[in-house]
PDB file of N, CA, C and O in Angstrom, chain B, residues numbered from 101:
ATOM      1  N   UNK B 101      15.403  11.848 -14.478  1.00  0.00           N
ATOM      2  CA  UNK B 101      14.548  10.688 -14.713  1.00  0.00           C
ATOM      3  C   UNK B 101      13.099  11.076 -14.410  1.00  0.00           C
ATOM      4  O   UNK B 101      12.753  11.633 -13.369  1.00  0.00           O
ATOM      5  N   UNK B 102      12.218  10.706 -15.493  1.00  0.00           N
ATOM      6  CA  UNK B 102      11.181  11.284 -15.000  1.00  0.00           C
ATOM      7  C   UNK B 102      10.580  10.320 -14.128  1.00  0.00           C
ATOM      8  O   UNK B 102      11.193   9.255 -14.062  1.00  0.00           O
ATOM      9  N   UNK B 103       9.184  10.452 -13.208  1.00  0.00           N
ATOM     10  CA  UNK B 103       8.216   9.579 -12.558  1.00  0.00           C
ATOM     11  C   UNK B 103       7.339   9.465 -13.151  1.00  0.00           C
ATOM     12  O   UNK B 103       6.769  10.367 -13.766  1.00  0.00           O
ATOM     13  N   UNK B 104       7.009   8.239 -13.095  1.00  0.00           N
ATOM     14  CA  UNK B 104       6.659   7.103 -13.711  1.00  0.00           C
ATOM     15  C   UNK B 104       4.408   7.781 -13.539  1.00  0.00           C
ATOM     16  O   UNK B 104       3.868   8.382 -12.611  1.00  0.00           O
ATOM     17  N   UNK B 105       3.950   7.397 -14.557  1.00  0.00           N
ATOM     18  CA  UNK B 105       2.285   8.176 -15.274  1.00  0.00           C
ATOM     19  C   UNK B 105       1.319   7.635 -13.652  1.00  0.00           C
ATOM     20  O   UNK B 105       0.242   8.058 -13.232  1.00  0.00           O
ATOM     21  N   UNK B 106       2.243   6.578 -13.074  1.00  0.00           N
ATOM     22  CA  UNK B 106       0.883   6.285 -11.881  1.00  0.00           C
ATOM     23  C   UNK B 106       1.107   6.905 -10.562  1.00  0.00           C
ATOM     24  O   UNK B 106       0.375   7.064  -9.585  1.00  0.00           O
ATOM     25  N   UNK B 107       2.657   7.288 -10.888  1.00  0.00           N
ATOM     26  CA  UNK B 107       3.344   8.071  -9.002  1.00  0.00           C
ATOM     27  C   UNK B 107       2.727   9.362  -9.521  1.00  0.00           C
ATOM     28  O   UNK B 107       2.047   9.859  -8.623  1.00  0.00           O
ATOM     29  N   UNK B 108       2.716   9.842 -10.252  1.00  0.00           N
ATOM     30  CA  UNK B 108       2.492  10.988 -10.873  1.00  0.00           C
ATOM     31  C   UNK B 108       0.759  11.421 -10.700  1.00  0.00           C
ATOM     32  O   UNK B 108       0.480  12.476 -10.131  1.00  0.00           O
ATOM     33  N   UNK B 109      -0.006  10.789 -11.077  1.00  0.00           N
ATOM     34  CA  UNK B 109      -1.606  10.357 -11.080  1.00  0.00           C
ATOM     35  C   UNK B 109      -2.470   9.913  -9.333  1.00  0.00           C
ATOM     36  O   UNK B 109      -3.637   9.970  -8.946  1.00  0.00           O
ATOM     37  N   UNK B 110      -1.443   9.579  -8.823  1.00  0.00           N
ATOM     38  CA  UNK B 110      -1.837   9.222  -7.622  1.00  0.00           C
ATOM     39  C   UNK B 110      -2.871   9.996  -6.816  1.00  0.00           C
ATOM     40  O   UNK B 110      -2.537  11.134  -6.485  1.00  0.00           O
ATOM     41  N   UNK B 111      -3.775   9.671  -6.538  1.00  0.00           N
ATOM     42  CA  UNK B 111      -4.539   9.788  -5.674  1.00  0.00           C
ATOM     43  C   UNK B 111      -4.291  10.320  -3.827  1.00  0.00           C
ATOM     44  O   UNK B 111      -3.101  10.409  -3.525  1.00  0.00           O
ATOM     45  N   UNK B 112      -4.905  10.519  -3.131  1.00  0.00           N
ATOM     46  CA  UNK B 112      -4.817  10.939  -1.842  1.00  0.00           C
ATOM     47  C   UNK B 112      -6.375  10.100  -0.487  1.00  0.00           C
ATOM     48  O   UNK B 112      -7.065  10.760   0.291  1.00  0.00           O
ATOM     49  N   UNK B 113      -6.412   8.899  -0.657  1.00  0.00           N
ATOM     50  CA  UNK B 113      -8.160   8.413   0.003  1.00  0.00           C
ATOM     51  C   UNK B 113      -7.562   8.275   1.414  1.00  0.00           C
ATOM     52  O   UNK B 113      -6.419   7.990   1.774  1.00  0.00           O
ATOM     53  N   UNK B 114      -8.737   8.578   2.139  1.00  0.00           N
ATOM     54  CA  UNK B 114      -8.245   8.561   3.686  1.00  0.00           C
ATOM     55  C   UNK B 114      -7.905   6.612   3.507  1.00  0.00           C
ATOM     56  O   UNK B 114      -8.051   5.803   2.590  1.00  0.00           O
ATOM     57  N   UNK B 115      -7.552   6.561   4.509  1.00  0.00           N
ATOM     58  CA  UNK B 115      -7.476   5.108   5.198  1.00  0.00           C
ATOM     59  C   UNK B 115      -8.794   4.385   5.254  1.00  0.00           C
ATOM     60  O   UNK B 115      -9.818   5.062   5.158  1.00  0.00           O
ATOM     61  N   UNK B 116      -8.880   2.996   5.410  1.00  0.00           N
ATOM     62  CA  UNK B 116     -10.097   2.382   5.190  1.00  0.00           C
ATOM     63  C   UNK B 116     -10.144   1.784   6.714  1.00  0.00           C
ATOM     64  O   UNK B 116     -11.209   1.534   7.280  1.00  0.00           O
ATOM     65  N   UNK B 117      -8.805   1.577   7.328  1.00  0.00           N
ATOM     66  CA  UNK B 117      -8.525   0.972   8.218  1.00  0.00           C
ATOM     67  C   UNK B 117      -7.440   1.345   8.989  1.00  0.00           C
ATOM     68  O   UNK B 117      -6.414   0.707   9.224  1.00  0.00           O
ATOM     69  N   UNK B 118      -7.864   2.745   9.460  1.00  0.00           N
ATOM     70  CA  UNK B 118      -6.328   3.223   9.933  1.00  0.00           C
ATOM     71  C   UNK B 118      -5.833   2.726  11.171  1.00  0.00           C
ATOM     72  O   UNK B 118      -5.294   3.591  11.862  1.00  0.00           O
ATOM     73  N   UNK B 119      -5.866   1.498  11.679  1.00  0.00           N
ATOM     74  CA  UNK B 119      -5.112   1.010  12.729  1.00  0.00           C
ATOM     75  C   UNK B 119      -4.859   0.012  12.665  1.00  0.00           C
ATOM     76  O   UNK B 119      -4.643  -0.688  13.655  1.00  0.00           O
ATOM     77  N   UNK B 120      -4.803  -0.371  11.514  1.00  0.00           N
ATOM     78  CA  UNK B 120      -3.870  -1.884  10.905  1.00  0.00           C
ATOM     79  C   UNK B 120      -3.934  -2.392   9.353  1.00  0.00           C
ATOM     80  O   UNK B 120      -4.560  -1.759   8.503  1.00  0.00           O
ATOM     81  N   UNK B 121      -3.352  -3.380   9.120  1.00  0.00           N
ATOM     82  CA  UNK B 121      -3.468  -4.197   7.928  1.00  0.00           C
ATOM     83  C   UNK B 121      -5.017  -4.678   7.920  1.00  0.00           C
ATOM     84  O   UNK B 121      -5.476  -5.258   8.904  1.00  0.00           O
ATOM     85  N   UNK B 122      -5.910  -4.377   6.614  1.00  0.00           N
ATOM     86  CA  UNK B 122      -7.562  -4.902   6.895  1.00  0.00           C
ATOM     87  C   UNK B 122      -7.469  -6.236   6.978  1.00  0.00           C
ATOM     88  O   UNK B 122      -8.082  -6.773   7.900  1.00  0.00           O
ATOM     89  N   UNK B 123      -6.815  -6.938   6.196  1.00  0.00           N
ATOM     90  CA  UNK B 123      -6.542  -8.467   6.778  1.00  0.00           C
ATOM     91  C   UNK B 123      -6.399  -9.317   7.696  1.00  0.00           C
ATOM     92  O   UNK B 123      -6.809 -10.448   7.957  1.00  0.00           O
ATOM     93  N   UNK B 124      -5.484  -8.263   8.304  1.00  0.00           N
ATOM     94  CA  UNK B 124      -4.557  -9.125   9.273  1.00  0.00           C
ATOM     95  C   UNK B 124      -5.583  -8.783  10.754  1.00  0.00           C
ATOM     96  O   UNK B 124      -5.754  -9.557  11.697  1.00  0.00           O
ATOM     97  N   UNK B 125      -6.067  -7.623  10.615  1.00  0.00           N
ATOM     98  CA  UNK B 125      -7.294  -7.353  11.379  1.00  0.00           C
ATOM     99  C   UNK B 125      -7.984  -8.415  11.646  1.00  0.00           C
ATOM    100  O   UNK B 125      -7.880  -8.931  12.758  1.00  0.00           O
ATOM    101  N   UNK B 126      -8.790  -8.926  10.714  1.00  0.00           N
ATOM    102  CA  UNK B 126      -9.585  -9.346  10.389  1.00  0.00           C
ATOM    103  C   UNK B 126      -9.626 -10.882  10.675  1.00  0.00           C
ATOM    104  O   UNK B 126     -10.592 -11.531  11.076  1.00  0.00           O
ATOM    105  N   UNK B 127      -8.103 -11.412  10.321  1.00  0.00           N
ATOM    106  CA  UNK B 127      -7.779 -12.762  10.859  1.00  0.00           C
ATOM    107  C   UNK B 127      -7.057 -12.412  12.170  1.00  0.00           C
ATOM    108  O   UNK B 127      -6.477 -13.400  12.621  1.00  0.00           O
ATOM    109  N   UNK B 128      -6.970 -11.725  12.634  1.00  0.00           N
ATOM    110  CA  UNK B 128      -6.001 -11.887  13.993  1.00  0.00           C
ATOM    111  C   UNK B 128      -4.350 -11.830  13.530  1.00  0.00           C
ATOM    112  O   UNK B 128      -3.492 -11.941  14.406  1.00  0.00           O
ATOM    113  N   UNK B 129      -4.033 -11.681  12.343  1.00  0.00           N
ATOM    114  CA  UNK B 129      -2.603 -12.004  12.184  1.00  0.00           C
ATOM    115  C   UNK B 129      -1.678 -10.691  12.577  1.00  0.00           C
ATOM    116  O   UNK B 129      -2.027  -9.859  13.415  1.00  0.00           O
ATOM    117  N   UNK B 130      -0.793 -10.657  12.047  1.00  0.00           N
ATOM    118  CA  UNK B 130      -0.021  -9.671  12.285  1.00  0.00           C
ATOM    119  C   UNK B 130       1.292  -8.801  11.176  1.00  0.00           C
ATOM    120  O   UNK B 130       1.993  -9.419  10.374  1.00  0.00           O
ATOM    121  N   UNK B 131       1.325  -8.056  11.288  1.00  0.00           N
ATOM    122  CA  UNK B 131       1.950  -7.117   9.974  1.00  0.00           C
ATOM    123  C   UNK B 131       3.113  -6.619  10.867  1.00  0.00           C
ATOM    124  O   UNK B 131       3.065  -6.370  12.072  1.00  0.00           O
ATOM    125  N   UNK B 132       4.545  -6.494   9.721  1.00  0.00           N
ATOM    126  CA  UNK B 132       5.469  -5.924  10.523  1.00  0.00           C
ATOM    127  C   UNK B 132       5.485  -4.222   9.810  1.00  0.00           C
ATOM    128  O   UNK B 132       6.089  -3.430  10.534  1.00  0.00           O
ATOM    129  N   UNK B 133       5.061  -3.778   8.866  1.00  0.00           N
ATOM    130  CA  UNK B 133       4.789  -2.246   8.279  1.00  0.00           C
ATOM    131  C   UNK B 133       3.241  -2.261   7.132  1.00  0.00           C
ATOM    132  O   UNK B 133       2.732  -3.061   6.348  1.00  0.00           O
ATOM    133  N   UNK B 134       3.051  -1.339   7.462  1.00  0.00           N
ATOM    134  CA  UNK B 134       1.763  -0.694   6.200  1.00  0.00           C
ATOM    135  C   UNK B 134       1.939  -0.221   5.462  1.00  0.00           C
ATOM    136  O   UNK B 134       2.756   0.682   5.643  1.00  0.00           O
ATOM    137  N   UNK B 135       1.528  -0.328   4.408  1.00  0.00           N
ATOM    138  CA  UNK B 135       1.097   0.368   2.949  1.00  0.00           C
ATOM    139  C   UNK B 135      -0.450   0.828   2.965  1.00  0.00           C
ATOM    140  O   UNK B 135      -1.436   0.225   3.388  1.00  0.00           O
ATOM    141  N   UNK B 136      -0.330   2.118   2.354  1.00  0.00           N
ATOM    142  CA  UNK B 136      -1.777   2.787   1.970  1.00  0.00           C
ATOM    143  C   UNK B 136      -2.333   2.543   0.372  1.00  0.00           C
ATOM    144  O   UNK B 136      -1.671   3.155  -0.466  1.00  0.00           O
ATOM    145  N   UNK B 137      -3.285   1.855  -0.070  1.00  0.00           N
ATOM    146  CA  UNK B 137      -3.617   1.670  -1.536  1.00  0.00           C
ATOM    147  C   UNK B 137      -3.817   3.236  -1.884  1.00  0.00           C
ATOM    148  O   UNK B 137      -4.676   3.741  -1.160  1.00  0.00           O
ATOM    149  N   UNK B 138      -3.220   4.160  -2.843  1.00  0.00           N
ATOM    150  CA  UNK B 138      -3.539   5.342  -2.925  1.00  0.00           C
ATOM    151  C   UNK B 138      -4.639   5.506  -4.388  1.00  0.00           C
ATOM    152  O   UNK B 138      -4.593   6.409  -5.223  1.00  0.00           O
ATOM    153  N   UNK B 139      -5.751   4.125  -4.345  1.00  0.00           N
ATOM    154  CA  UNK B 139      -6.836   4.398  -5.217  1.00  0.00           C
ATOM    155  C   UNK B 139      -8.182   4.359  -4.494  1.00  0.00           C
ATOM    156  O   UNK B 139      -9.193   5.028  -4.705  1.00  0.00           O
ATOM    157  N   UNK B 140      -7.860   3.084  -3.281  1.00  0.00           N
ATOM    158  CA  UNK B 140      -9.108   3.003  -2.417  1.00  0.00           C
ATOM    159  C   UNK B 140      -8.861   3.232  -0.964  1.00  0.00           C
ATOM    160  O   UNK B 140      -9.823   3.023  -0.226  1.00  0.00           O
ATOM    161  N   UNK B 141      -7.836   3.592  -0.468  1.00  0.00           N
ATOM    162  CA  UNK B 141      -7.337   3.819   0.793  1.00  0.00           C
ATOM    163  C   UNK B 141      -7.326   2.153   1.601  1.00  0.00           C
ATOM    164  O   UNK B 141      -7.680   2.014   2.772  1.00  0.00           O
ATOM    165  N   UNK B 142      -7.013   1.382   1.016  1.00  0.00           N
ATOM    166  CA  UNK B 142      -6.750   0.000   2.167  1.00  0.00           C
ATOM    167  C   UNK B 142      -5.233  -0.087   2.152  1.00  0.00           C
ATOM    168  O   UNK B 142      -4.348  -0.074   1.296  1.00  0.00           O
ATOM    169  N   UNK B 143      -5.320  -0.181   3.470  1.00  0.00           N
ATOM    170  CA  UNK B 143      -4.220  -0.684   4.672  1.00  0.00           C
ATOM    171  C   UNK B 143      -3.974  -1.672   4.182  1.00  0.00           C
ATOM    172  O   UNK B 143      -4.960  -2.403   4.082  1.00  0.00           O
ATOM    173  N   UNK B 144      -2.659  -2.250   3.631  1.00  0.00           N
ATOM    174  CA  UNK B 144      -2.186  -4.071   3.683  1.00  0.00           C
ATOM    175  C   UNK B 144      -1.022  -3.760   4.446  1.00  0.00           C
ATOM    176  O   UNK B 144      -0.778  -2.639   4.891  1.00  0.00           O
ATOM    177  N   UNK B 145      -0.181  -4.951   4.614  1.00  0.00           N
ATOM    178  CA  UNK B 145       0.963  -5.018   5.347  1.00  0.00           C
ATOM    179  C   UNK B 145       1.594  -5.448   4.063  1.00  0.00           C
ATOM    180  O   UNK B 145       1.089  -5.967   3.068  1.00  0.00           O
ATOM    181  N   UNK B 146       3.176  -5.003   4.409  1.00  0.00           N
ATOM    182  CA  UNK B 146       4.629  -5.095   3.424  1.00  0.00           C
ATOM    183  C   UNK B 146       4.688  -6.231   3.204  1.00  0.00           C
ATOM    184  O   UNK B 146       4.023  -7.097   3.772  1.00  0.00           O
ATOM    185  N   UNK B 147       5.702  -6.438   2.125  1.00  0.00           N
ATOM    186  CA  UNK B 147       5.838  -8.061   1.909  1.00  0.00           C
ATOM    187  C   UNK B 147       6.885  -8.520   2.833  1.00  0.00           C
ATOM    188  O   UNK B 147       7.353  -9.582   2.421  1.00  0.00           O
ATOM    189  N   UNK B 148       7.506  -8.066   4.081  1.00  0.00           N
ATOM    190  CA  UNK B 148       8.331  -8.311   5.384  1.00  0.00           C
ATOM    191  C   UNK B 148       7.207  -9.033   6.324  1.00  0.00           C
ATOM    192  O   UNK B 148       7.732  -9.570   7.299  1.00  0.00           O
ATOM    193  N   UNK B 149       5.512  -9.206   6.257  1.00  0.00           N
ATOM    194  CA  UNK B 149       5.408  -9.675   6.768  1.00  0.00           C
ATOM    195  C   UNK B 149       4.540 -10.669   6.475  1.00  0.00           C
ATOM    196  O   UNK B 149       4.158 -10.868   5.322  1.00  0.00           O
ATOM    197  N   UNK B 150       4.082 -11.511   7.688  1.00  0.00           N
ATOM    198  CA  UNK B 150       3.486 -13.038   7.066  1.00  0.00           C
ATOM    199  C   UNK B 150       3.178 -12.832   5.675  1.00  0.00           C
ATOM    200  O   UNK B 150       4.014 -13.015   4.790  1.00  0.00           O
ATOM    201  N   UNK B 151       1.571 -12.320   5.384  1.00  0.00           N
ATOM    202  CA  UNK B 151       0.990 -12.491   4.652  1.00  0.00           C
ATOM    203  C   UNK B 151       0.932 -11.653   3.648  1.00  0.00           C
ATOM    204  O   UNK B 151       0.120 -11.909   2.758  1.00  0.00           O
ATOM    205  N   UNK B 152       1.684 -10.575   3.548  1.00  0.00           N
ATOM    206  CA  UNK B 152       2.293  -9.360   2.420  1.00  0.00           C
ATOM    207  C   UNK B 152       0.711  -9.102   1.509  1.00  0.00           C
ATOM    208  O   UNK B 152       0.352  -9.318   0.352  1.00  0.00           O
ATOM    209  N   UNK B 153       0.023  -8.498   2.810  1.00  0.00           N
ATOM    210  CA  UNK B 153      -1.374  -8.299   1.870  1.00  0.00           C
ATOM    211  C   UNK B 153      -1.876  -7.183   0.901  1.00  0.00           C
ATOM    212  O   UNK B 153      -2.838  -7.189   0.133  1.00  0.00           O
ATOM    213  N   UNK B 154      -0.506  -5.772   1.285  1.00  0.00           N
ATOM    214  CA  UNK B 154      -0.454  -4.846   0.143  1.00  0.00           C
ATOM    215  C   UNK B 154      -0.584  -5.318  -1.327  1.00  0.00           C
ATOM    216  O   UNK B 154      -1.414  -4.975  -2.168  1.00  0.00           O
ATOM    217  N   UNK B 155       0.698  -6.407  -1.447  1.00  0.00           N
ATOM    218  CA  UNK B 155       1.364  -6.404  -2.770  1.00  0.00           C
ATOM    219  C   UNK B 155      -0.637  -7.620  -2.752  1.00  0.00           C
ATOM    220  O   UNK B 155      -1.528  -7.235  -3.509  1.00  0.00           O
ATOM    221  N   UNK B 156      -0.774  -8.315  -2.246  1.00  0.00           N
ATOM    222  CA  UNK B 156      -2.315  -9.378  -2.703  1.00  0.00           C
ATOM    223  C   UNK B 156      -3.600  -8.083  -3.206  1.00  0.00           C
ATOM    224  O   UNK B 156      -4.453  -8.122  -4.093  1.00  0.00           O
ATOM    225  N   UNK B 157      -3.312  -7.192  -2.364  1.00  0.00           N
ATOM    226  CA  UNK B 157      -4.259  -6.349  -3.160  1.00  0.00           C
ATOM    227  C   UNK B 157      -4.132  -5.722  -4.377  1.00  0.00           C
ATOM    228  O   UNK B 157      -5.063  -5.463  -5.139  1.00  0.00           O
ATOM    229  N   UNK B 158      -2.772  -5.440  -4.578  1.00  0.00           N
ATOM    230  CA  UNK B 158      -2.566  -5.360  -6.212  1.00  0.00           C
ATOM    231  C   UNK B 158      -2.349  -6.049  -7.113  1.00  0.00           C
ATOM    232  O   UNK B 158      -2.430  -5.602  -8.258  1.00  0.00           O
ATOM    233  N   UNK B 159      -2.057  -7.162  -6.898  1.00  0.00           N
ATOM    234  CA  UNK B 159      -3.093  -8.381  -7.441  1.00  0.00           C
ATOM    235  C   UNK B 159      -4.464  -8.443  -7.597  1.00  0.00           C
ATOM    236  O   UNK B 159      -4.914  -8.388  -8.741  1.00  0.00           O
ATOM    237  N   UNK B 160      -5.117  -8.536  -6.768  1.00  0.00           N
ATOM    238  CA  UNK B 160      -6.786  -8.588  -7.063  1.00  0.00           C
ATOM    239  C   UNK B 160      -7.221  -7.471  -7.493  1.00  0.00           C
ATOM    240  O   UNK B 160      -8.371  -7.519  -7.930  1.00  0.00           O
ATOM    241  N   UNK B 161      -6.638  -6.344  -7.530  1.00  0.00           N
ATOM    242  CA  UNK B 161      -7.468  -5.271  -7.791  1.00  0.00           C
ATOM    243  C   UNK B 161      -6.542  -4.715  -9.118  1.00  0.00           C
ATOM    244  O   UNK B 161      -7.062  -3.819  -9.783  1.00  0.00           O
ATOM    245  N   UNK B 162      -5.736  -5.009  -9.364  1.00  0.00           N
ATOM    246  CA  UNK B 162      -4.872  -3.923 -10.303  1.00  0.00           C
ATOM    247  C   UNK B 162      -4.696  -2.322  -9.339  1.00  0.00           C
ATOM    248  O   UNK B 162      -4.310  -1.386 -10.039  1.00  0.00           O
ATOM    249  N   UNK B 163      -4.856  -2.111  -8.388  1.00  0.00           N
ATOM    250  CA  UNK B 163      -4.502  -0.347  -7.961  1.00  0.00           C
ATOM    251  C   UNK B 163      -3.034  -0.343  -8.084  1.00  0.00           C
ATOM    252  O   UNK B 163      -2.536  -1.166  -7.316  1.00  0.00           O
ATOM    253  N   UNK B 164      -2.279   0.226  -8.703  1.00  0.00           N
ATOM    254  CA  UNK B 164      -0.590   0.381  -8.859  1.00  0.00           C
ATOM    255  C   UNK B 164      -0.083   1.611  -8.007  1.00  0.00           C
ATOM    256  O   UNK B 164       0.897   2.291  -8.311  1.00  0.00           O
ATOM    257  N   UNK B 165      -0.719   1.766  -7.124  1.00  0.00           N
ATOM    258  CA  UNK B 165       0.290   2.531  -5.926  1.00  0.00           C
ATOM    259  C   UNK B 165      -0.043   2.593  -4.666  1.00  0.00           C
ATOM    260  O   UNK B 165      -1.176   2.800  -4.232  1.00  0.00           O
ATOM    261  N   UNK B 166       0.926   2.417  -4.058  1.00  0.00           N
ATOM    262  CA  UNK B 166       1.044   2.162  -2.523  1.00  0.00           C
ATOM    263  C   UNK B 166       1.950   3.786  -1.780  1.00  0.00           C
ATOM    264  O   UNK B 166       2.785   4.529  -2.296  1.00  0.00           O
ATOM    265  N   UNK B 167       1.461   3.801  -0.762  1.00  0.00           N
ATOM    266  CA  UNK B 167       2.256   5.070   0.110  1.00  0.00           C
ATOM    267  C   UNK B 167       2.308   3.789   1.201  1.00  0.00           C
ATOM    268  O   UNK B 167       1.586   2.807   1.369  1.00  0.00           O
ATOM    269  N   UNK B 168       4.012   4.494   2.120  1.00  0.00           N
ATOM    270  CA  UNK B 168       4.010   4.043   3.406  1.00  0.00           C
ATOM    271  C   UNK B 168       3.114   4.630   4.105  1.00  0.00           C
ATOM    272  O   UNK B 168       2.814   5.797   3.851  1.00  0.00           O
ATOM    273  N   UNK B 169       2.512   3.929   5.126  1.00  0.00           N
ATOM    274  CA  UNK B 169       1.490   3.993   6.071  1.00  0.00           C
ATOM    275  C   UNK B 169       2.457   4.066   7.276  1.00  0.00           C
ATOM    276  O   UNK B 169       1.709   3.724   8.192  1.00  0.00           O
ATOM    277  N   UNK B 170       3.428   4.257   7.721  1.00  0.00           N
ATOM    278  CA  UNK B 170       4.523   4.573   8.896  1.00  0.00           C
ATOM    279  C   UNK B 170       4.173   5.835   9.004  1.00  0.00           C
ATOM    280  O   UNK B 170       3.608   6.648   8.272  1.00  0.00           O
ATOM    281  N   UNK B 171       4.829   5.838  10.561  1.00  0.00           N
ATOM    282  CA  UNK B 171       4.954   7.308  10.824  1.00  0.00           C
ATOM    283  C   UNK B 171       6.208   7.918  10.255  1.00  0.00           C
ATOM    284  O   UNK B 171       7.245   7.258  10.201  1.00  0.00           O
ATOM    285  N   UNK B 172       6.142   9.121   9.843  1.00  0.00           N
ATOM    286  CA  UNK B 172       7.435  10.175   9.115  1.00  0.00           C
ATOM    287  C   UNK B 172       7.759   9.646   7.962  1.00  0.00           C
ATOM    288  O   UNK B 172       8.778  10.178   7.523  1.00  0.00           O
ATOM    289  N   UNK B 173       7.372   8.898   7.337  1.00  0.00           N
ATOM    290  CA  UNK B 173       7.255   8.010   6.298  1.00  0.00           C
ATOM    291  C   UNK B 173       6.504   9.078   5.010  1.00  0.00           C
ATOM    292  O   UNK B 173       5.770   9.983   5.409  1.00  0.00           O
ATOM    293  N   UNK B 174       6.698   8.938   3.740  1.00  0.00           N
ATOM    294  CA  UNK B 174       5.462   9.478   2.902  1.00  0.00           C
ATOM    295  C   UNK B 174       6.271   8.998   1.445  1.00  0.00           C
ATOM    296  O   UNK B 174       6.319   9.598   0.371  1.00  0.00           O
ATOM    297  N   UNK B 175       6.585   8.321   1.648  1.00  0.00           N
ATOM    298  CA  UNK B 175       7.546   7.509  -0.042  1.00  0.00           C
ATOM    299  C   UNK B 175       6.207   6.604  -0.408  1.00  0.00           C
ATOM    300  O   UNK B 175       5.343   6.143   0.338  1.00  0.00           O
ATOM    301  N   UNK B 176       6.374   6.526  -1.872  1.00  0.00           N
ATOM    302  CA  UNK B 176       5.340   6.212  -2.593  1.00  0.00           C
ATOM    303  C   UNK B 176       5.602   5.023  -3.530  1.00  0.00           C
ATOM    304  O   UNK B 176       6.235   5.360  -4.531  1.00  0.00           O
ATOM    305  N   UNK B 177       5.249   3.587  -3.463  1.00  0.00           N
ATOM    306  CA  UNK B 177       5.807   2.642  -5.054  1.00  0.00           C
ATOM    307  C   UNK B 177       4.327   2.222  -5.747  1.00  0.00           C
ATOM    308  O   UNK B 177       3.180   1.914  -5.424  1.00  0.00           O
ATOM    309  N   UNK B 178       5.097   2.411  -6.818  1.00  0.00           N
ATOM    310  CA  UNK B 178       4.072   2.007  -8.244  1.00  0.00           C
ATOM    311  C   UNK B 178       4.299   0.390  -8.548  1.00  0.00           C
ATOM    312  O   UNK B 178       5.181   0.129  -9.366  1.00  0.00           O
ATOM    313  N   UNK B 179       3.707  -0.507  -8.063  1.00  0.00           N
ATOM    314  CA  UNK B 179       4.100  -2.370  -8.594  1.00  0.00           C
ATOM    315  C   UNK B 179       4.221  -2.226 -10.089  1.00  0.00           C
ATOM    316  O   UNK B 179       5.160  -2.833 -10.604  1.00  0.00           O
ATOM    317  N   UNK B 180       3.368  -1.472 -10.932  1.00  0.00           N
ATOM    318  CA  UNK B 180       3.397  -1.794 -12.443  1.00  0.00           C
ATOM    319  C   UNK B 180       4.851  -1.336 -12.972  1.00  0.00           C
ATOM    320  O   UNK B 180       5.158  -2.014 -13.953  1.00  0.00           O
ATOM    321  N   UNK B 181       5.791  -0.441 -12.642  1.00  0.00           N
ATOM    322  CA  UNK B 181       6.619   0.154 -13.192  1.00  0.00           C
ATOM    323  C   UNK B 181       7.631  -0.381 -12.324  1.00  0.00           C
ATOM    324  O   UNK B 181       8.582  -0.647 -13.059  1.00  0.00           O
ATOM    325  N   UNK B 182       7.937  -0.695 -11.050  1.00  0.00           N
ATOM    326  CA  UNK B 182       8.876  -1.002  -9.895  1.00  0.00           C
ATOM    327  C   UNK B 182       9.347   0.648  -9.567  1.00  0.00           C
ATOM    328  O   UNK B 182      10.517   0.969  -9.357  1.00  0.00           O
ATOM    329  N   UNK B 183       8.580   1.283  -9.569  1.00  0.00           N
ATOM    330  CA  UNK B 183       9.339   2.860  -9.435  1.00  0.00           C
ATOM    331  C   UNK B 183       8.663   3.312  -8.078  1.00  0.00           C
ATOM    332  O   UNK B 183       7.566   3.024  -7.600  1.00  0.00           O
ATOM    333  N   UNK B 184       9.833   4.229  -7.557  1.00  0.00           N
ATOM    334  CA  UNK B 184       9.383   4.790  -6.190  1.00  0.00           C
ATOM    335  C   UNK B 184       9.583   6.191  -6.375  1.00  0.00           C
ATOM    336  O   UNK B 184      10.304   6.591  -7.289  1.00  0.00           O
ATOM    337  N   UNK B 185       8.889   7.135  -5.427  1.00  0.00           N
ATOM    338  CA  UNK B 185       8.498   8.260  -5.920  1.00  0.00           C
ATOM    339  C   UNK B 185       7.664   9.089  -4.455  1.00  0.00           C
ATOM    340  O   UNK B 185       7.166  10.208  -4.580  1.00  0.00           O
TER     341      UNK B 185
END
């Protein structure tokens, strides 16, 4: 099976916010895991928690790939395709 033109294309940007969700920062809230935007490097939190601000940034922005932001972690999903990689 091949991977999908955006897991493939992906990018590498440091973190924008490497010690949390920029949101949840920002309001005081709280994230139960991170995602890395791998077009602009922002931190959101998973959709496991409150405010699932990864998947809101690919919404507002169109960027179609996310890396886990966990430790030992390095799996990659594309929202436009549902493909992981």
């Amino acid at each position: 099976m091949a991977m999908c033109e955006h897991l493939s294309q992906a990018d590498d940007p440091a973190a924008r916010t490497p010690e949390g969700c920029e949101e949840c920062l920002a309001a005081g809230g709280r994230w139960v895991h991170l995602r890395r935007c791998l077009e602009c490097g922002h931190i959101g939190c998973c959709d496991s928690s409150p405010a699932k601000h990864a998947t809101g940034h690919y919404r507002a922005t169109g960027h179609p790939v996310v890396q886990s932001f966990e430790p030992n972690e390095a799996w990659r999903w594309c929202f436009v395709d549902s493909a992981m990689g």
